[in-house]
C-alpha positions as CSV (number, residue, x, y, z in Angstrom):
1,X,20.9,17.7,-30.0
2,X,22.2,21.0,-30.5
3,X,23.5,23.7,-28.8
4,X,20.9,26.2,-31.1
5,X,18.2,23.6,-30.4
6,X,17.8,24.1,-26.6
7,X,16.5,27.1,-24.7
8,X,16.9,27.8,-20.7
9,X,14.8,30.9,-19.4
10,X,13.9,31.8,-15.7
11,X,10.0,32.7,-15.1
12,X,8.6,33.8,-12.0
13,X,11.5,31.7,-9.9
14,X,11.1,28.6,-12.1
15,X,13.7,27.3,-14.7
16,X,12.1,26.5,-17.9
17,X,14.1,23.9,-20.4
18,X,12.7,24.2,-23.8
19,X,14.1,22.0,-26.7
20,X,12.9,20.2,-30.1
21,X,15.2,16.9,-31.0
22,X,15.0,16.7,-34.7
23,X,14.5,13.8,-36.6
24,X,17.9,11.4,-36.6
25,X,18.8,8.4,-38.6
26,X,15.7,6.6,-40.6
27,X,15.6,3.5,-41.7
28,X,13.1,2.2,-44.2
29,X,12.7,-1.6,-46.3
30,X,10.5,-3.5,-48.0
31,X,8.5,-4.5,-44.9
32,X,10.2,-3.1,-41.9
33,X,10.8,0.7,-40.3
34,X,12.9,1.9,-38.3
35,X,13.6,5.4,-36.4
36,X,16.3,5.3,-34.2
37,X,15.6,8.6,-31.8
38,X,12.6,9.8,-30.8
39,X,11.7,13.6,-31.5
40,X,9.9,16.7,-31.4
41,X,9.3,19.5,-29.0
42,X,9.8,19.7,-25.1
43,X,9.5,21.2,-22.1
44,X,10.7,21.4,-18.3
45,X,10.2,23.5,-15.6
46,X,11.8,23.3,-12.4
47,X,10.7,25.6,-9.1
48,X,13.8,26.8,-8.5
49,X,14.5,27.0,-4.3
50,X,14.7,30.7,-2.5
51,X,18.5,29.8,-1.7
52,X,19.5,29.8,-5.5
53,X,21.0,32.8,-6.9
54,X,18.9,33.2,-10.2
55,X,21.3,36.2,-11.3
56,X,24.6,34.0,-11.0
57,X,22.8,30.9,-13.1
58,X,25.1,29.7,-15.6
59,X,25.0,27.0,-18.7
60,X,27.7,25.4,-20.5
61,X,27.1,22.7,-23.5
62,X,30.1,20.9,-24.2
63,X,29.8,16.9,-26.5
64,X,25.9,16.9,-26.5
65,X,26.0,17.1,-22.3
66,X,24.3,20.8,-21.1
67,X,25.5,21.6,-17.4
68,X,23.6,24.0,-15.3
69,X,25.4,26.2,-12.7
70,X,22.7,27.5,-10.1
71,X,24.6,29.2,-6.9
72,X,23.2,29.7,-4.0
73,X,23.0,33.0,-2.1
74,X,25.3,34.3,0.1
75,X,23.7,34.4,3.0
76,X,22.1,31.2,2.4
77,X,25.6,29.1,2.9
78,X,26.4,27.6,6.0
79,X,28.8,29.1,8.2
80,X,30.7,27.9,11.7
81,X,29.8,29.9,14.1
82,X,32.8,30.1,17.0
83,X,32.3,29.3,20.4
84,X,33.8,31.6,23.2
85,X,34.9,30.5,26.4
86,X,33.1,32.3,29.4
């Protein structure tokens, strides 16, 4: 796939993934077919957690592999919390 071919979109807290594959490599003979990927349209969506930073959200597509970046609030991160003696 394509970079132009995918599209990421936030809704209502919920990540939505929408793509089409296009048709790759056929292959057709006397009395065989082949089609070596599959294609068409698609969708995902994933509830994102209250924790995630939806503003921050990043995307990078780099040899065919798309990386999402979804941060997490600030106040959502674990801290130590320092014990005092008495």
């Amino acid at each position: 796939m394509e970079q132009e071919d995918v599209d990421i979109s936030i809704e209502n807290n919920t990540l939505v993934l929408r793509g089409e594959r296009k048709r790759k490599m056929e292959f057709a003979e006397k009395d065989a077919y082949r089609l070596e990927r599959t294609f068409g349209a698609f969708t995902r969506s994933f509830t994102l957690p209250r924790t995630v930073d939806s503003a921050r959200i990043s995307a990078s597509y780099k040899n065919g592999m798309l990386e999402l970046t979804l941060p997490k609030l600030e106040q959502a991160k674990q801290r130590k919390i320092e014990i005092k003696a008495a």
